[in-house]
N, CA, C and O atoms as a GROMACS GRO file, in nm:
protein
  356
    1UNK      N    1  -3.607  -7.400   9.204
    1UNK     CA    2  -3.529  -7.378   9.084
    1UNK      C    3  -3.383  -7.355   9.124
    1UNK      O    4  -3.344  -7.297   9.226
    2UNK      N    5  -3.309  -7.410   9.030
    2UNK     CA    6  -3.149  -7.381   9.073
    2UNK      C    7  -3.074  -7.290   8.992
    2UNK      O    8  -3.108  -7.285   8.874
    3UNK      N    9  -2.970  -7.209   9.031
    3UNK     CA   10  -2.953  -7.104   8.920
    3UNK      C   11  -2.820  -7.166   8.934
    3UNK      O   12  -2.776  -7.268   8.988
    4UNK      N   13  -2.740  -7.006   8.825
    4UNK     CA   14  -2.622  -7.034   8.822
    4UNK      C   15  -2.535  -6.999   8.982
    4UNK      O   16  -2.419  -7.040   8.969
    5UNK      N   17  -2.556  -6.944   9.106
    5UNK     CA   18  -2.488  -6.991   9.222
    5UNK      C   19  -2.472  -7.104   9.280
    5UNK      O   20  -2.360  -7.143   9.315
    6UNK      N   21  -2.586  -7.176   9.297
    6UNK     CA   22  -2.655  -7.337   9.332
    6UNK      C   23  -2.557  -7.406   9.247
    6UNK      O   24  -2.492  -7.488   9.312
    7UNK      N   25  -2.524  -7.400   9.118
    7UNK     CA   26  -2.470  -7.473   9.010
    7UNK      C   27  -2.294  -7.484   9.019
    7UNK      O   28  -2.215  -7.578   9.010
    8UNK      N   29  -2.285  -7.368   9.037
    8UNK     CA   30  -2.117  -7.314   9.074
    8UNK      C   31  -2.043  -7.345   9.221
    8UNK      O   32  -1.925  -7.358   9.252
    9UNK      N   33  -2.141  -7.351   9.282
    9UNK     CA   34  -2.099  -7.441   9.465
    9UNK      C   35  -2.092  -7.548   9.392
    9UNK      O   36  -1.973  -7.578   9.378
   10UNK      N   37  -2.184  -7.643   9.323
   10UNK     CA   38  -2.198  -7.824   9.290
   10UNK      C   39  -2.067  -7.813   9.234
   10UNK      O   40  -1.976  -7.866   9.297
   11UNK      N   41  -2.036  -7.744   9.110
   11UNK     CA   42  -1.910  -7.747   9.031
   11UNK      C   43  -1.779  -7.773   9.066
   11UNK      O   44  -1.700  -7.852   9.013
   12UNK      N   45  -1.753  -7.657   9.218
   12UNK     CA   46  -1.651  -7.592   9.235
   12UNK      C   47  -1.606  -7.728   9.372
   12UNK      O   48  -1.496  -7.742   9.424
   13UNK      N   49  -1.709  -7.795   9.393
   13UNK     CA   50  -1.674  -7.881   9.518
   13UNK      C   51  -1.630  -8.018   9.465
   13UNK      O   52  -1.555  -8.100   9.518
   14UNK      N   53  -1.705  -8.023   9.327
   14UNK     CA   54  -1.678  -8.165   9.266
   14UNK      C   55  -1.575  -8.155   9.171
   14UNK      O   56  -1.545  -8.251   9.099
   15UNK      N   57  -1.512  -8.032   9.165
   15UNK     CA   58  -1.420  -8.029   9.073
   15UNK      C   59  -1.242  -7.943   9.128
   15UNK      O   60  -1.133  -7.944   9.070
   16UNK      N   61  -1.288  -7.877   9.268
   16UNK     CA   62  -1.134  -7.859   9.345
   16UNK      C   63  -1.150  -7.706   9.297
   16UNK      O   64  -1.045  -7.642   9.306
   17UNK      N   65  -1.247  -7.645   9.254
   17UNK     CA   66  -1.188  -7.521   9.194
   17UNK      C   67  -1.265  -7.427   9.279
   17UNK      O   68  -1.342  -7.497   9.344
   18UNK      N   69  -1.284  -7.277   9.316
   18UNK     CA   70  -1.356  -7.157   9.382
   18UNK      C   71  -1.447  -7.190   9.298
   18UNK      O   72  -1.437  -7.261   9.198
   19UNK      N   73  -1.574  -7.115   9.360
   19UNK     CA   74  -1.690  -7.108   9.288
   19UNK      C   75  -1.675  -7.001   9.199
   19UNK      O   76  -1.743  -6.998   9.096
   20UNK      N   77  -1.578  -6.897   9.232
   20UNK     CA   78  -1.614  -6.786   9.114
   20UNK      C   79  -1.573  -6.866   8.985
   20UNK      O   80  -1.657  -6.864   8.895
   21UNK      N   81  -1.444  -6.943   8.959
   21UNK     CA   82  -1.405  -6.982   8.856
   21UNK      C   83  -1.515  -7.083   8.790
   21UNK      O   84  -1.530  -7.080   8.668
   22UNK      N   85  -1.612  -7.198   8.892
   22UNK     CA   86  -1.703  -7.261   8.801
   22UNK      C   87  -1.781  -7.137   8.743
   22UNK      O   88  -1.805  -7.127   8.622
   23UNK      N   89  -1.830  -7.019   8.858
   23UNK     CA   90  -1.934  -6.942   8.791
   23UNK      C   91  -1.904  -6.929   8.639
   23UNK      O   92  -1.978  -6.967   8.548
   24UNK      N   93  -1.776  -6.864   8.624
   24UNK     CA   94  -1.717  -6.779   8.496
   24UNK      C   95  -1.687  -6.953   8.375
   24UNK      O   96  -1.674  -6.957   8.253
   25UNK      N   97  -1.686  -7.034   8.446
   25UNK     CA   98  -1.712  -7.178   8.326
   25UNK      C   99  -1.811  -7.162   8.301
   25UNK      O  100  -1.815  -7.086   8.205
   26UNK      N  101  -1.924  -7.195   8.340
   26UNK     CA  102  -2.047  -7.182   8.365
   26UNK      C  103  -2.135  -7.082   8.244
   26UNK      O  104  -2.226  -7.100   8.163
   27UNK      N  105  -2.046  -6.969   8.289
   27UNK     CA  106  -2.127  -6.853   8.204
   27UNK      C  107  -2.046  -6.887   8.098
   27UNK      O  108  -2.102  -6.964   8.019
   28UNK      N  109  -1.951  -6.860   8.074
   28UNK     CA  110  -1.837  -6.892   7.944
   28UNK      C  111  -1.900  -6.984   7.870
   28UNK      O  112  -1.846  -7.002   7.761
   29UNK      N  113  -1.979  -7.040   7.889
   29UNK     CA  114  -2.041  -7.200   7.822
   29UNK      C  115  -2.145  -7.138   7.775
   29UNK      O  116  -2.168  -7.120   7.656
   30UNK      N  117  -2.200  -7.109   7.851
   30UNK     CA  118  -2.388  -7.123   7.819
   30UNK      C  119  -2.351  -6.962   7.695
   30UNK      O  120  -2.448  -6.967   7.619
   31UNK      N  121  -2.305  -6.897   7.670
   31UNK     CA  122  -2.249  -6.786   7.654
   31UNK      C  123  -2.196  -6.826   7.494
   31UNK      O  124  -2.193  -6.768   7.386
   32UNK      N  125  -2.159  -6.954   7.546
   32UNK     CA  126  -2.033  -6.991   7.379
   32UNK      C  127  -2.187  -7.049   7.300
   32UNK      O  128  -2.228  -7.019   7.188
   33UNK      N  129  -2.245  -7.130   7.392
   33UNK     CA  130  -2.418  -7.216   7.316
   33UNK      C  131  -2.480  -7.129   7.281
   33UNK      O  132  -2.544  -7.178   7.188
   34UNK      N  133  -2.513  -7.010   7.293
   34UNK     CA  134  -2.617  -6.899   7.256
   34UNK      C  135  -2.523  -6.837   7.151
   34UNK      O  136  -2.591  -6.831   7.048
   35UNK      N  137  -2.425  -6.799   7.131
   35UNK     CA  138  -2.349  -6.713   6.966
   35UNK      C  139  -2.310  -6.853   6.889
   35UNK      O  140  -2.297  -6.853   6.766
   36UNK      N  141  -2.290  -6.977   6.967
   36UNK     CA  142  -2.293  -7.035   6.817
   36UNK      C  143  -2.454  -7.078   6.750
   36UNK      O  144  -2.466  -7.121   6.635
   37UNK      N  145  -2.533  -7.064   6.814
   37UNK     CA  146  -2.676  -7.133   6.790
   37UNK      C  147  -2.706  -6.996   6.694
   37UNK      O  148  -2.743  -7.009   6.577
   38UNK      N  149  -2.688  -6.890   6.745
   38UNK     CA  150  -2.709  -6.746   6.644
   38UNK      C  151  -2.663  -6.749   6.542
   38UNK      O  152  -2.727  -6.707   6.445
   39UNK      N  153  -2.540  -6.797   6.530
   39UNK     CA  154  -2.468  -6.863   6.377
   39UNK      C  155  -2.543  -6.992   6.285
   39UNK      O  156  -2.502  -7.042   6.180
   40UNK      N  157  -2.644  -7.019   6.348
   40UNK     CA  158  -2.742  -7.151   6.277
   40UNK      C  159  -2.628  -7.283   6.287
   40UNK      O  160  -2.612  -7.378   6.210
   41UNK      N  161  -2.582  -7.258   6.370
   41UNK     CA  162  -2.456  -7.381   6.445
   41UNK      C  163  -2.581  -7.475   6.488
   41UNK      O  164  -2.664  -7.395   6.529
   42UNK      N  165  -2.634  -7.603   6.498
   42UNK     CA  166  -2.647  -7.712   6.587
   42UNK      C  167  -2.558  -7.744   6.734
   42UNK      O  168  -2.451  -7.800   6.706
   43UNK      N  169  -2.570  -7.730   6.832
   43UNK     CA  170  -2.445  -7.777   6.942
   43UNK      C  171  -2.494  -7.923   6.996
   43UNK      O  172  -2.601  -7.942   7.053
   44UNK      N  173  -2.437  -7.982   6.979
   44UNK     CA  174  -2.482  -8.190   6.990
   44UNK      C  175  -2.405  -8.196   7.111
   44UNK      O  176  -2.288  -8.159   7.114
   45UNK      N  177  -2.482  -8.252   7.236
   45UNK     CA  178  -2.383  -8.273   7.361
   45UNK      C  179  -2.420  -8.380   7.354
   45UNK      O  180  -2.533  -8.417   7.388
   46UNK      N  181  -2.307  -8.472   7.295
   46UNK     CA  182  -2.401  -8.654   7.357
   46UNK      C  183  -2.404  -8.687   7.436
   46UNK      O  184  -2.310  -8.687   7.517
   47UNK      N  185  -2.511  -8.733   7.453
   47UNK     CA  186  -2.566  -8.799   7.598
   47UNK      C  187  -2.657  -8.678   7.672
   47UNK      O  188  -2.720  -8.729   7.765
   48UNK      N  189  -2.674  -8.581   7.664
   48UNK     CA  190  -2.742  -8.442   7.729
   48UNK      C  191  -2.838  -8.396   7.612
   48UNK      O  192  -2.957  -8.399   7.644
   49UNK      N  193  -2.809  -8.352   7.478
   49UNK     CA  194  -2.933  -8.326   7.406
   49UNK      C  195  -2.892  -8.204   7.268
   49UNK      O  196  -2.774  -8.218   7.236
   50UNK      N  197  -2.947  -8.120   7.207
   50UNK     CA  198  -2.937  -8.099   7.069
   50UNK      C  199  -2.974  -7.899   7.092
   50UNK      O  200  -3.091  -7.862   7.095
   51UNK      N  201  -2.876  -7.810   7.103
   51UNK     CA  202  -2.955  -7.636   7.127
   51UNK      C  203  -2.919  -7.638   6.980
   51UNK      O  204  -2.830  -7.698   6.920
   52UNK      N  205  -3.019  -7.549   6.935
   52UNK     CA  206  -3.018  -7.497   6.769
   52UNK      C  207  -3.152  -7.363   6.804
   52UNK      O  208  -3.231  -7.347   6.897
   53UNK      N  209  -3.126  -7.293   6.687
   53UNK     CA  210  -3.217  -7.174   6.681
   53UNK      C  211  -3.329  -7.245   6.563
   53UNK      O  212  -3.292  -7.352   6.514
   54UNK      N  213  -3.424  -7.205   6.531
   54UNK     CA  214  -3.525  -7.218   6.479
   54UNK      C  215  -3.588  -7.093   6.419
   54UNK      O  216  -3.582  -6.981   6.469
   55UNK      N  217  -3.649  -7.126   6.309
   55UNK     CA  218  -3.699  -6.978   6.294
   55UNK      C  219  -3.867  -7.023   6.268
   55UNK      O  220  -3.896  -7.087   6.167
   56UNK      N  221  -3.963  -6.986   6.360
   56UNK     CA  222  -4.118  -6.982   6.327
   56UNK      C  223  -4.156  -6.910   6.225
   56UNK      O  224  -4.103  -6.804   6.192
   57UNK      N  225  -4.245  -6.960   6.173
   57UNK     CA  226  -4.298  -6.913   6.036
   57UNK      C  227  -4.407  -6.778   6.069
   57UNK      O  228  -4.439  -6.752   6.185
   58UNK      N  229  -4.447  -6.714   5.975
   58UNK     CA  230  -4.565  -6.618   6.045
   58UNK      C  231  -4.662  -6.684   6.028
   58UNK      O  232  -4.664  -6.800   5.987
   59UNK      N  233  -4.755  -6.613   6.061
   59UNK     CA  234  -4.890  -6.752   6.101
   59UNK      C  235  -5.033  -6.628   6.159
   59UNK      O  236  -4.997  -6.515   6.191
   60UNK      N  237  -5.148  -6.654   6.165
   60UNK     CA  238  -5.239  -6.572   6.168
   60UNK      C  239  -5.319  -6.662   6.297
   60UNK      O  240  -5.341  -6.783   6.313
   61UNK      N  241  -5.346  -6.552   6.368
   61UNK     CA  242  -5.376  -6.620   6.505
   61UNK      C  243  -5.507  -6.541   6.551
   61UNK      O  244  -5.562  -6.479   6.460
   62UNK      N  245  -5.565  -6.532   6.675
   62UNK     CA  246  -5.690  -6.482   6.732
   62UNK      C  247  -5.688  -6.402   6.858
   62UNK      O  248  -5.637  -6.442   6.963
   63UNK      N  249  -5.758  -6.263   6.838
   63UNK     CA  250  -5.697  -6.214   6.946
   63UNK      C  251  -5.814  -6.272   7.080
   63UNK      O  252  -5.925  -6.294   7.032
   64UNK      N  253  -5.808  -6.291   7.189
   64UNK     CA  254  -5.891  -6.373   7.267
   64UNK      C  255  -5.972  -6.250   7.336
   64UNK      O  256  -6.022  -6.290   7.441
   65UNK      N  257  -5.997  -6.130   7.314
   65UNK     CA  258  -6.039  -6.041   7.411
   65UNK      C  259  -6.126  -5.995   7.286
   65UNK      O  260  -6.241  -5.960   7.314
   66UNK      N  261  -6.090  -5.990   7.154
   66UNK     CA  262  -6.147  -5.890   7.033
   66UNK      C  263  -6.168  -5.988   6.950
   66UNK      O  264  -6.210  -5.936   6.847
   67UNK      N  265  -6.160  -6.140   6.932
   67UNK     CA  266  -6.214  -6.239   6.859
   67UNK      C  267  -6.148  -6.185   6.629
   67UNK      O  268  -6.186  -6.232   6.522
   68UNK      N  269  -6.034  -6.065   6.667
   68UNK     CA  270  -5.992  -6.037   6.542
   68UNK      C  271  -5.881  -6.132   6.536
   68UNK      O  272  -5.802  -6.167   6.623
   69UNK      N  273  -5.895  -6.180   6.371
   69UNK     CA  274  -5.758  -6.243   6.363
   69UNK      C  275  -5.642  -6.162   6.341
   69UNK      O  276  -5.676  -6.058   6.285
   70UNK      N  277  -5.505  -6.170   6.366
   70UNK     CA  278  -5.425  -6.088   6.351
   70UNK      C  279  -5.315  -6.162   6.325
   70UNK      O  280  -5.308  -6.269   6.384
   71UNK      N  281  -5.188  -6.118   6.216
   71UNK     CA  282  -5.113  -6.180   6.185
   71UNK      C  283  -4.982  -6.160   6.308
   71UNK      O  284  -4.952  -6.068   6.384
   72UNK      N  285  -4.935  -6.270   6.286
   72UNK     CA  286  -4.777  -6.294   6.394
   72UNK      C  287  -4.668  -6.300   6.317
   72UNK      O  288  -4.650  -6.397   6.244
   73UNK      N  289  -4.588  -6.207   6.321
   73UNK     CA  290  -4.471  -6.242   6.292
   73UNK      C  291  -4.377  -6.349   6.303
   73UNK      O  292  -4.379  -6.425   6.399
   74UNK      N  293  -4.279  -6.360   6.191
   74UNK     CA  294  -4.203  -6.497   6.192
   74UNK      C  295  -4.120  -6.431   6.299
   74UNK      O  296  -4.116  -6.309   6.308
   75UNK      N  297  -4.034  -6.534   6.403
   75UNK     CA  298  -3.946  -6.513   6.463
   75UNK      C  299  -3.838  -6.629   6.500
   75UNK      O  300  -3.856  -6.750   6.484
   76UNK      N  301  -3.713  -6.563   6.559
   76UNK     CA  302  -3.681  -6.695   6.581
   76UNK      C  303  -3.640  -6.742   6.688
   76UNK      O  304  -3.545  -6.681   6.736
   77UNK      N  305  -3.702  -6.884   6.780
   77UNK     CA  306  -3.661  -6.951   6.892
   77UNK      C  307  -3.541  -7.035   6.912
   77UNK      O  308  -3.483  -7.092   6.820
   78UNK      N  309  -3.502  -7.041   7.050
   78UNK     CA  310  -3.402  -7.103   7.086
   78UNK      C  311  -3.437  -7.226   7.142
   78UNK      O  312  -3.476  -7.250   7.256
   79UNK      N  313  -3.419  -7.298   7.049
   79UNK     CA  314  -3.473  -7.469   7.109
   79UNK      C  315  -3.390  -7.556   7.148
   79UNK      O  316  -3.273  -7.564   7.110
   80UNK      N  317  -3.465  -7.656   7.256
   80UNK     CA  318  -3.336  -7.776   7.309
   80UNK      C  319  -3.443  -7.880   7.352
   80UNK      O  320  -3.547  -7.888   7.417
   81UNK      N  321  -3.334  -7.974   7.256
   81UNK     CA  322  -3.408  -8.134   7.239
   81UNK      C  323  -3.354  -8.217   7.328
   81UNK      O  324  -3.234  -8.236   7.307
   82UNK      N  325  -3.390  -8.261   7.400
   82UNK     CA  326  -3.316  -8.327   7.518
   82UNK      C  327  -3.290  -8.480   7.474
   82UNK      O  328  -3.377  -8.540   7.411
   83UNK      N  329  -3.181  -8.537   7.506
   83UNK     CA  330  -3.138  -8.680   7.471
   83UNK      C  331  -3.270  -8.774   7.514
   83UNK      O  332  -3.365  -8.724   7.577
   84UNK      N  333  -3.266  -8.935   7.467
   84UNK     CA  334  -3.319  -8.972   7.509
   84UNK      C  335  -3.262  -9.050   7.611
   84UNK      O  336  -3.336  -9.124   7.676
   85UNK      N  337  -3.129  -9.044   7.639
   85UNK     CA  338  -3.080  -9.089   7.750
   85UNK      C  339  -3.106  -9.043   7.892
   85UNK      O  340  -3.085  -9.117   7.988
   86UNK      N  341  -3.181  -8.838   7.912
   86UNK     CA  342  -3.226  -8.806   7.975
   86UNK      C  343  -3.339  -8.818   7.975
   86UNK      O  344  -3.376  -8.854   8.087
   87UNK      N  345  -3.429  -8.807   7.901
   87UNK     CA  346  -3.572  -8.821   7.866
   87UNK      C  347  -3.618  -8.922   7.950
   87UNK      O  348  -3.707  -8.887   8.028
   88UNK      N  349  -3.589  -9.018   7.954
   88UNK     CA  350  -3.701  -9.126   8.070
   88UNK      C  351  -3.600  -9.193   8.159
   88UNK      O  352  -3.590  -9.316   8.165
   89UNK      N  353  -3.516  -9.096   8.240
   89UNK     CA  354  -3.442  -9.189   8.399
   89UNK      C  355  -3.563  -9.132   8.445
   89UNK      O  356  -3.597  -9.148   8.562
   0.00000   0.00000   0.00000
């Protein structure tokens, strides 16, 4: 798995800059995608893919140890649809 250090060396070599400064792009980004997606913003990167929040419905499910059904709360996920330009290289 690659995190954000791994990511910020690739950045900072292909782009002339220290790694701290890709780090702080890096975070500054992913940072700006998560409060606008909280705002029910869509963020469209073309060519890369679609982050939006979602909200799951509640729904009645099974507990697997006690065979009781029990209800689930609605909540809401952070989803990402990936292009289909990435989808099948």
């Amino acid at each position: 798995m690659v995190g954000i250090s791994e990511l910020s060396k690739t950045v900072s070599k292909k782009t002339g800059t220290t790694q701290k400064v890709a780090r702080n792009v890096i975070k500054t980004f992913l940072d700006t995608v998560v409060s606008e997606a909280d705002r029910n913003s869509k963020i469209n990167l073309a060519g890369f893919g679609i982050f939006e929040r979602k909200t799951q419905q509640a729904r009645k499910a099974r507990n697997p140890q006690t065979k009781k059904i029990i209800e689930v709360p609605s909540k809401k996920k952070f989803v990402f649809r990936a292009s289909s330009k990435i989808k099948y290289k």
